[in-house]
DRENDO-1510 file (C-alpha; in Angstrom, 1 decimal, always signed):
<recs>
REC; n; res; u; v; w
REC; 1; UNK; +5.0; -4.9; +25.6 .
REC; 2; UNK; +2.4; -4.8; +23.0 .
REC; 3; UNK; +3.0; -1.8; +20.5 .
REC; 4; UNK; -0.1; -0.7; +18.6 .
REC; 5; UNK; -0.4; +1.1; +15.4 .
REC; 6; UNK; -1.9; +4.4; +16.8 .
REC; 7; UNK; +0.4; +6.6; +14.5 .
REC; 8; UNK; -0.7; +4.6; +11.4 .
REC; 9; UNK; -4.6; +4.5; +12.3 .
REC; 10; UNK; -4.4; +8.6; +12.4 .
REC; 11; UNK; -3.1; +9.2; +9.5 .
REC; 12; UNK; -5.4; +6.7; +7.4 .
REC; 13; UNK; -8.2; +8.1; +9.5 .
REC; 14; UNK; -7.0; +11.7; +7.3 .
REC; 15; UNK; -5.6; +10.3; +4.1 .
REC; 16; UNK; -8.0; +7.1; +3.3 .
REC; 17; UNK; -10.8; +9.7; +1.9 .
REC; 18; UNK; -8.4; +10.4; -0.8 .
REC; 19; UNK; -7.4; +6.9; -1.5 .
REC; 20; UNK; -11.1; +5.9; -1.7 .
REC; 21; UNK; -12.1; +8.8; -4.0 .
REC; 22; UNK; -9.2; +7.7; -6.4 .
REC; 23; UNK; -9.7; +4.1; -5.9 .
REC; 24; UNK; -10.0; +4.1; -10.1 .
REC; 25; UNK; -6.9; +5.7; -10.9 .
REC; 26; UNK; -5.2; +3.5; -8.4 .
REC; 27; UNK; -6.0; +0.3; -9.7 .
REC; 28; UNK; -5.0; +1.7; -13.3 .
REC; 29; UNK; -1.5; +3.1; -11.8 .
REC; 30; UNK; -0.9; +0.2; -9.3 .
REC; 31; UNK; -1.8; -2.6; -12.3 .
REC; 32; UNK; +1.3; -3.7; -12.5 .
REC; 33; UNK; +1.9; -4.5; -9.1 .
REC; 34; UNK; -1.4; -6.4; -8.6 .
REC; 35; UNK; -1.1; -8.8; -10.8 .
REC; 36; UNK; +2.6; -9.4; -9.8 .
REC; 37; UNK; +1.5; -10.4; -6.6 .
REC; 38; UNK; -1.5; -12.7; -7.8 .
REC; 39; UNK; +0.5; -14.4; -10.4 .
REC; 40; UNK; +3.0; -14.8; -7.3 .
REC; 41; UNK; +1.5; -15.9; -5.0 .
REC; 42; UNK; -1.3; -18.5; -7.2 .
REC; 43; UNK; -4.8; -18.5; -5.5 .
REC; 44; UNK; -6.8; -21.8; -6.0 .
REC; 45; UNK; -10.4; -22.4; -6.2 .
REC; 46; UNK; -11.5; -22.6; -2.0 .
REC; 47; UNK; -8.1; -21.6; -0.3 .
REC; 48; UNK; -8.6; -19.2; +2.5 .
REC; 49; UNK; -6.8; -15.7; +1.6 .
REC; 50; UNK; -5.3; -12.7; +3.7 .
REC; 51; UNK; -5.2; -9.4; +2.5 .
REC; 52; UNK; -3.4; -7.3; +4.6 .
REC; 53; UNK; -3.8; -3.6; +4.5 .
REC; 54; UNK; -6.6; -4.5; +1.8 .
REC; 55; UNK; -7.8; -0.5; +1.3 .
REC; 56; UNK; -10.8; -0.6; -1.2 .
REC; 57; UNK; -10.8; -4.2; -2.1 .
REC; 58; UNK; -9.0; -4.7; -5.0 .
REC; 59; UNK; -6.9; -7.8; -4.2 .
REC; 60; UNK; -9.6; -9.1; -2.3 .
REC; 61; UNK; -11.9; -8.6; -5.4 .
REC; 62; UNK; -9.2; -10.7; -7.7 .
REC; 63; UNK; -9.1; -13.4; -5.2 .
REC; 64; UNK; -12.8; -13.4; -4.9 .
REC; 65; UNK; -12.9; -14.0; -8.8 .
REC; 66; UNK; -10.4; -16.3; -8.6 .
REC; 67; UNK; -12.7; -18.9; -6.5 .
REC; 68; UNK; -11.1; -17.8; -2.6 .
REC; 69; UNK; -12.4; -17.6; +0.6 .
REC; 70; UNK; -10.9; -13.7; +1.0 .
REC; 71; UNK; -10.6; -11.8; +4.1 .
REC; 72; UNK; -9.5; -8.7; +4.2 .
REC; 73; UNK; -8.2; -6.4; +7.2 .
REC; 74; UNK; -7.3; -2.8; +7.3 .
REC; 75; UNK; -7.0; -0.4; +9.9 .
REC; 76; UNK; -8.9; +2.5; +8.3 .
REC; 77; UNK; -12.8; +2.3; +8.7 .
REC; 78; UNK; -13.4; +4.5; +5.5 .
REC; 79; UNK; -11.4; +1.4; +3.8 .
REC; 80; UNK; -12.7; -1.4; +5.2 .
REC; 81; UNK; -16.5; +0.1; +4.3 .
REC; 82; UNK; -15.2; +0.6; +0.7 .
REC; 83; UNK; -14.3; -3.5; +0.2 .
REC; 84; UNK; -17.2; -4.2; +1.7 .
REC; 85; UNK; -19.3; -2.7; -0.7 .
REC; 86; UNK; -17.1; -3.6; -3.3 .
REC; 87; UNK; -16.3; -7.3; -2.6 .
REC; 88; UNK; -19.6; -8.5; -0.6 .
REC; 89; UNK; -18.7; -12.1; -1.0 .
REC; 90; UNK; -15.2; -10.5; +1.1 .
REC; 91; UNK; -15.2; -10.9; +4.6 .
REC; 92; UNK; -13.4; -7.5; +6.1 .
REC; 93; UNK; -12.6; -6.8; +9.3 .
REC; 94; UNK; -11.1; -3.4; +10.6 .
REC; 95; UNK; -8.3; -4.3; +12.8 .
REC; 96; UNK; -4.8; -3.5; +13.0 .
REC; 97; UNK; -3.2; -6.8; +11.7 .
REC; 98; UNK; +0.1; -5.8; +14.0 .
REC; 99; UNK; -2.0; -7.2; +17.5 .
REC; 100; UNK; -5.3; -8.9; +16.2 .
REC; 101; UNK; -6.0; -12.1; +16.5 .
REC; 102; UNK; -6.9; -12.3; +13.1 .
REC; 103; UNK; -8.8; -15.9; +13.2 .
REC; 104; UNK; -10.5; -15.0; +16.2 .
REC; 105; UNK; -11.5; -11.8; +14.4 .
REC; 106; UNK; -12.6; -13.7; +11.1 .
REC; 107; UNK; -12.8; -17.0; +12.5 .
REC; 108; UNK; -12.2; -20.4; +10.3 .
REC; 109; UNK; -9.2; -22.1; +9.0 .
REC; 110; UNK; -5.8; -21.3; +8.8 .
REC; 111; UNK; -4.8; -19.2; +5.8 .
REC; 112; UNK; -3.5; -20.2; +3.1 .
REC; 113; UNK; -2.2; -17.8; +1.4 .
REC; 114; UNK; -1.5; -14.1; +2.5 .
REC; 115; UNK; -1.5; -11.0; +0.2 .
REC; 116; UNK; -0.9; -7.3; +0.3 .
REC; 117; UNK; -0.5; -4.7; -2.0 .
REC; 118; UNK; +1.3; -1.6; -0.8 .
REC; 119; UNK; -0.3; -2.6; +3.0 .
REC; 120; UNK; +2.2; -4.0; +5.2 .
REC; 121; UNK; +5.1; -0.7; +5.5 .
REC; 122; UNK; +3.1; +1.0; +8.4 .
REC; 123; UNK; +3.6; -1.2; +11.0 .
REC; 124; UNK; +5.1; +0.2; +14.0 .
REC; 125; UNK; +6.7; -3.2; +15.2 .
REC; 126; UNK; +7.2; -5.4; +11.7 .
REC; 127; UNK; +8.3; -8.2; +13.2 .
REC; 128; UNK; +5.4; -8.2; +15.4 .
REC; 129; UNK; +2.9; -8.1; +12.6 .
REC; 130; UNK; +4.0; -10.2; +10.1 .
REC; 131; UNK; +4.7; -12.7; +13.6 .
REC; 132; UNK; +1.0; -12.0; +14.1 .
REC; 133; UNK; -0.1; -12.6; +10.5 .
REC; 134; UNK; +1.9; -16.2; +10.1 .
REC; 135; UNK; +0.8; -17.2; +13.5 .
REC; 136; UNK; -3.1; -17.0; +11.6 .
REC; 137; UNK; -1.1; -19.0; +8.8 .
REC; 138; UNK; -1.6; -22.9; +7.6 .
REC; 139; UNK; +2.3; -24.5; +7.7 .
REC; 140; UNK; +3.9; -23.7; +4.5 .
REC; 141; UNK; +1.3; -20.8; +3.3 .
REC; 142; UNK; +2.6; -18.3; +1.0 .
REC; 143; UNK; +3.2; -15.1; +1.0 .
REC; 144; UNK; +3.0; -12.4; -1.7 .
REC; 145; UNK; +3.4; -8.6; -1.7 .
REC; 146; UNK; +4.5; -5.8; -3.0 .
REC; 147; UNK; +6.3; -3.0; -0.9 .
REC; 148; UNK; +7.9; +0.6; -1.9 .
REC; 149; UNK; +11.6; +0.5; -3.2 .
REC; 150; UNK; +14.4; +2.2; -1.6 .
REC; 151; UNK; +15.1; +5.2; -4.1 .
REC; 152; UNK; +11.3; +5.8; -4.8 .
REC; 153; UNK; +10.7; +9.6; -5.1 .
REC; 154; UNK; +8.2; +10.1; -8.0 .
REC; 155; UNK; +5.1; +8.4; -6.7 .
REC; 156; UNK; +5.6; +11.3; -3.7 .
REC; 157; UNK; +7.0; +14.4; -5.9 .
REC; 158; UNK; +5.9; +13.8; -9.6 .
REC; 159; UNK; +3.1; +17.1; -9.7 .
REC; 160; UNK; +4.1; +18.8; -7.0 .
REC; 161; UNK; +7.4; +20.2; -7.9 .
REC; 162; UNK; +6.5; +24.1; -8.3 .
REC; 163; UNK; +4.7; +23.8; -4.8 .
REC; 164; UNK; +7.6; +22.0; -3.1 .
REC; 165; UNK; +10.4; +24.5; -4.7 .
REC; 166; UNK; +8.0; +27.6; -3.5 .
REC; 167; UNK; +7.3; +25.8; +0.3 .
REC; 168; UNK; +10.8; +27.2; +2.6 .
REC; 169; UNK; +10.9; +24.0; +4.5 .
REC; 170; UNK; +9.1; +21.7; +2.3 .
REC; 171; UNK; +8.2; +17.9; +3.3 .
REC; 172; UNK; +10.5; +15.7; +1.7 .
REC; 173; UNK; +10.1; +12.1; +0.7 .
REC; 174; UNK; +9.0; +9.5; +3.9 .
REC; 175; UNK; +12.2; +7.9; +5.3 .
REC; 176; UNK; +13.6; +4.7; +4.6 .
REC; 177; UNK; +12.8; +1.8; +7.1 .
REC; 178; UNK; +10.6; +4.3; +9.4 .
REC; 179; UNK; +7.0; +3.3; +9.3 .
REC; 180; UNK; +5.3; +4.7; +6.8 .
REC; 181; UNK; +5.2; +4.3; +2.6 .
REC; 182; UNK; +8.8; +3.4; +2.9 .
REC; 183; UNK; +8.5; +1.1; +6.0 .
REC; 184; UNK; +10.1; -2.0; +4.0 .
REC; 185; UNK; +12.4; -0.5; +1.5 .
REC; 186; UNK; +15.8; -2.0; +2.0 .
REC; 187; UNK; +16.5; -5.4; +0.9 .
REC; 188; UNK; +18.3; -6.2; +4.1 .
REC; 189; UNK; +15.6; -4.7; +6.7 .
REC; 190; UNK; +13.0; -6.7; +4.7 .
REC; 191; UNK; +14.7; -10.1; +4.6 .
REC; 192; UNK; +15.6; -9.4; +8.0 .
REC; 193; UNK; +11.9; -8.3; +9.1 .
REC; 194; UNK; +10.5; -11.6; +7.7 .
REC; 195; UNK; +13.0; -14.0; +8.9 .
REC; 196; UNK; +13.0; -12.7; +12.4 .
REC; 197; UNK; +8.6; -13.1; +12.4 .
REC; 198; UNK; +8.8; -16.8; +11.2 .
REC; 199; UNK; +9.6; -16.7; +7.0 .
REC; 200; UNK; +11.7; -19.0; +5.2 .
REC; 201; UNK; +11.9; -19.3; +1.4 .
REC; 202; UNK; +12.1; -15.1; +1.1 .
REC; 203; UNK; +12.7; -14.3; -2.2 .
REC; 204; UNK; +12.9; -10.4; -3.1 .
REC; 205; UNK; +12.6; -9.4; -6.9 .
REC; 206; UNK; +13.2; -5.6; -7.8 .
REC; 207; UNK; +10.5; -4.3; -9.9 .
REC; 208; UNK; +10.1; -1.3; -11.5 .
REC; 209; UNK; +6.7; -1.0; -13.4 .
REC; 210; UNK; +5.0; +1.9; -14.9 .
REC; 211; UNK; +2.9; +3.8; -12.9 .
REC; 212; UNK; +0.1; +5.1; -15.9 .
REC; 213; UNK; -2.9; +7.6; -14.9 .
REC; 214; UNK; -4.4; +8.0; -18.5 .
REC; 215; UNK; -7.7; +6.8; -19.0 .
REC; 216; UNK; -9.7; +7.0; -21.9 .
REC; 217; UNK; -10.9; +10.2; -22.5 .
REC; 218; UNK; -8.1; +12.0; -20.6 .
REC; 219; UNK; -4.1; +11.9; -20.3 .
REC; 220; UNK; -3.9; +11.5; -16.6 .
REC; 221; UNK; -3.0; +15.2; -15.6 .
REC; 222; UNK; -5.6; +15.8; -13.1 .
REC; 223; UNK; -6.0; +11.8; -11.9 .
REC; 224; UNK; -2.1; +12.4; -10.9 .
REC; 225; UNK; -2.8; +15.8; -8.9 .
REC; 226; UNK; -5.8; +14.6; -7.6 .
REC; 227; UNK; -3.5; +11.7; -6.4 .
REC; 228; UNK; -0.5; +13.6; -5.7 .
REC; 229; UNK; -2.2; +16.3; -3.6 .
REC; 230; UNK; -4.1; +13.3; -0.9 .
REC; 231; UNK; -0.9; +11.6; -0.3 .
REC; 232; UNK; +1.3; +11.9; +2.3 .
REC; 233; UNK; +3.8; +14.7; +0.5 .
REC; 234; UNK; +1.1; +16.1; -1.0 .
REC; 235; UNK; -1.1; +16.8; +2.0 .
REC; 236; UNK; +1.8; +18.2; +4.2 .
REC; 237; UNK; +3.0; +20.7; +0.8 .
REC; 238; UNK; -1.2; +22.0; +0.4 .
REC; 239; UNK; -1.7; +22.4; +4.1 .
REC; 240; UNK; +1.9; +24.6; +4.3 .
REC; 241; UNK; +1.1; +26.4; +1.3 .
REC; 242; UNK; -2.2; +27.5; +2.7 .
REC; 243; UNK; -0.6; +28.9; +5.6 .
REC; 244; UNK; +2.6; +30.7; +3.9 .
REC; 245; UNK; +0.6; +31.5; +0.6 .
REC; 246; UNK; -1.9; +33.9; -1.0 .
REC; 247; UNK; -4.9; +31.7; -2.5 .
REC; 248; UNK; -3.7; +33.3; -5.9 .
REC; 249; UNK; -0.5; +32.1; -5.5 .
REC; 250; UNK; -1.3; +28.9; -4.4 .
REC; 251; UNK; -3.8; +28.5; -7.2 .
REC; 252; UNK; -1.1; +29.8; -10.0 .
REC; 253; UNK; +1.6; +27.0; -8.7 .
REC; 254; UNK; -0.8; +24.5; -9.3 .
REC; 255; UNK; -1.8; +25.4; -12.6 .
REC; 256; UNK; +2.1; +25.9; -13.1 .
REC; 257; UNK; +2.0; +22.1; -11.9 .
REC; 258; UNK; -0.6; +20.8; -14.4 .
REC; 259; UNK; +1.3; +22.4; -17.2 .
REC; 260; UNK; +4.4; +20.7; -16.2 .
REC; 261; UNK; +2.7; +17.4; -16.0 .
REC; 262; UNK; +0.9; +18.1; -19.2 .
REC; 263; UNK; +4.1; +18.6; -21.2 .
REC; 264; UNK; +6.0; +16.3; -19.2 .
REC; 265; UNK; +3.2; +13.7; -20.3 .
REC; 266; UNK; +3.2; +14.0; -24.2 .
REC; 267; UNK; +1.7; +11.4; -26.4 .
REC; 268; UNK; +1.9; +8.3; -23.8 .
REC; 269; UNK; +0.1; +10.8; -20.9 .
REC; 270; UNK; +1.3; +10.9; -17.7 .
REC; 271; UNK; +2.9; +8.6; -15.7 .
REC; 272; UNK; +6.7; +7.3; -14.7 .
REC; 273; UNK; +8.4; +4.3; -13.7 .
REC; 274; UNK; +7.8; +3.0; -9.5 .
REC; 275; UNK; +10.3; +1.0; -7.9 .
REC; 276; UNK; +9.3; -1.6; -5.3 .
REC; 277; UNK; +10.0; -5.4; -4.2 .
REC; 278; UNK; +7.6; -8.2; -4.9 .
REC; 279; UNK; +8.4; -10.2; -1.7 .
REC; 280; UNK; +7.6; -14.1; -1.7 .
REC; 281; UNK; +7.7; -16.0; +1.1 .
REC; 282; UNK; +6.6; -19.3; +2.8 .
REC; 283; UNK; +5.3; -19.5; +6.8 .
REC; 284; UNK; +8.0; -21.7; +8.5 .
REC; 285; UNK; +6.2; -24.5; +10.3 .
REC; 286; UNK; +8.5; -24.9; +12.9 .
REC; 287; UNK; +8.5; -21.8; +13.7 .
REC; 288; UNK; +7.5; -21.1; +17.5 .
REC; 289; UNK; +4.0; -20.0; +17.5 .
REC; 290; UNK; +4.1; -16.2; +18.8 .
REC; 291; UNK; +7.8; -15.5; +17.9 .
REC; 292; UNK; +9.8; -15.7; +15.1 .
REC; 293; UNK; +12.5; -18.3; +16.2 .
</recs>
């Protein structure tokens, strides 16, 4: 039976506005992480490039740099119109990567290389998609990505704490190994996904990086609400705290949240330290084509 991501196209269908709007801050919180993958997985001049779960384009704009042939899929239409403007020389396709055929869909050679920054946890079958996504692979193509850690609670909570302690049933951190942000956060379920679709060589690295939302003019207070309050924590808390809440009340939490941050911040301005895996891995050519066995 074919499973398709239904769940995961809804909810980017609500929440990609907000990633697109803070596209910026995003690239200067998720640095870190973006060039862990590229320096993982090394693009050369003319290869062919994935980018699974590519958002607004910004490792398909590296790669582009870099000399690659990149193609980009994402399931959210708001996304895939934001790389497009961004990364014209990209070719984007909206698709869910789980059940596309994705060289049908952006037709040419087998890729070789696959990347993905915080993309590839939403899948309702894993096995399935990254089975889909080495099926489009060249033998021996790599694989690079980052993926949520198992622990992870700032990058959902850190502003939002007066709203959450106020909310009587407030939305906890996404589950472990569920899809969703956390969809690959155990070591063993993520070895386990990837061997099971067809990897060999998977080699998981635990990094923790700073997540910083300061820019030049400001110390990152109201790039992390703005963040904060459009993902998937945040969204839940605001739209409970509408119903439960005065406006004035509602309003007073979140200026007691911007102090908070603002004091919590001090002289290096706010941000905190994310846990995730950068995952590398190779497409197993003898593999069977469709499966991962």
């Amino acid at each position: 039976m074919t499973i398709h991501n239904h769940g995961a196209r809804a909810d980017w269908a609500e929440r990609s506005g907000g990633w697109v709007q803070n596209q910026d801050v995003l690239d200067r919180a998720f640095a870190p992480f973006t060039s862990a993958v590229m320096e993982a997985v090394g693009v050369a001049r003319e290869e062919r490039v994935l980018d699974v779960g590519c958002g607004p384009g910004t490792l398909l704009e590296t790669a582009s740099r870099l000399g690659a042939r990149a193609v980009g899929v994402d399931i959210s239409a708001e996304m895939v119109a934001a790389a497009r403007s961004r990364v014209p020389d990209a070719e984007v396709i909206e698709g869910d990567a789980q059940v596309t055929d994705l060289l049908d869909a952006a037709p040419g050679r087998p890729f070789d290389a696959v990347v993905s920054r915080f993309g590839t946890m939403f899948f309702e079958d894993p096995v399935a998609a990254f089975t889909n996504i080495r099926v489009a692979c060249a033998p021996g193509a790599r694989l690079a990505m980052v993926t949520w850690r198992s622990g992870e609670q700032d990058l959902f909570t850190c502003g939002l704490e007066p709203l959450l302690a106020r909310l009587d049933d407030p939305p906890g951190p996404p589950p472990e190994d569920r899809p969703g942000p956390m969809g690959l956060a155990t070591e063993e379920h993520l070895r386990a996904v990837l061997l099971e679709a067809g990897w060999d060589e998977v080699h998981l690295v635990a990094l923790t990086a700073r997540c910083d939302y300061r820019t030049r003019s400001t110390d990152g207070v109201d790039e992390r609400m703005a963040v904060a309050l459009s993902g998937s924590v945040g969204r839940v808390a605001l739209e409970r705290a509408r119903r439960e809440l005065g406006a004035e009340e509602l309003h007073g939490l979140l200026d007691r949240a911007r102090g908070l941050l603002a004091e919590r911040a001090g002289h290096r301005g706010v941000g905190f330290d994310a846990r995730a895996w950068l995952t590398a891995a190779r497409c197993n050519p003898q593999a069977v084509a469709g499966s991962g066995r």
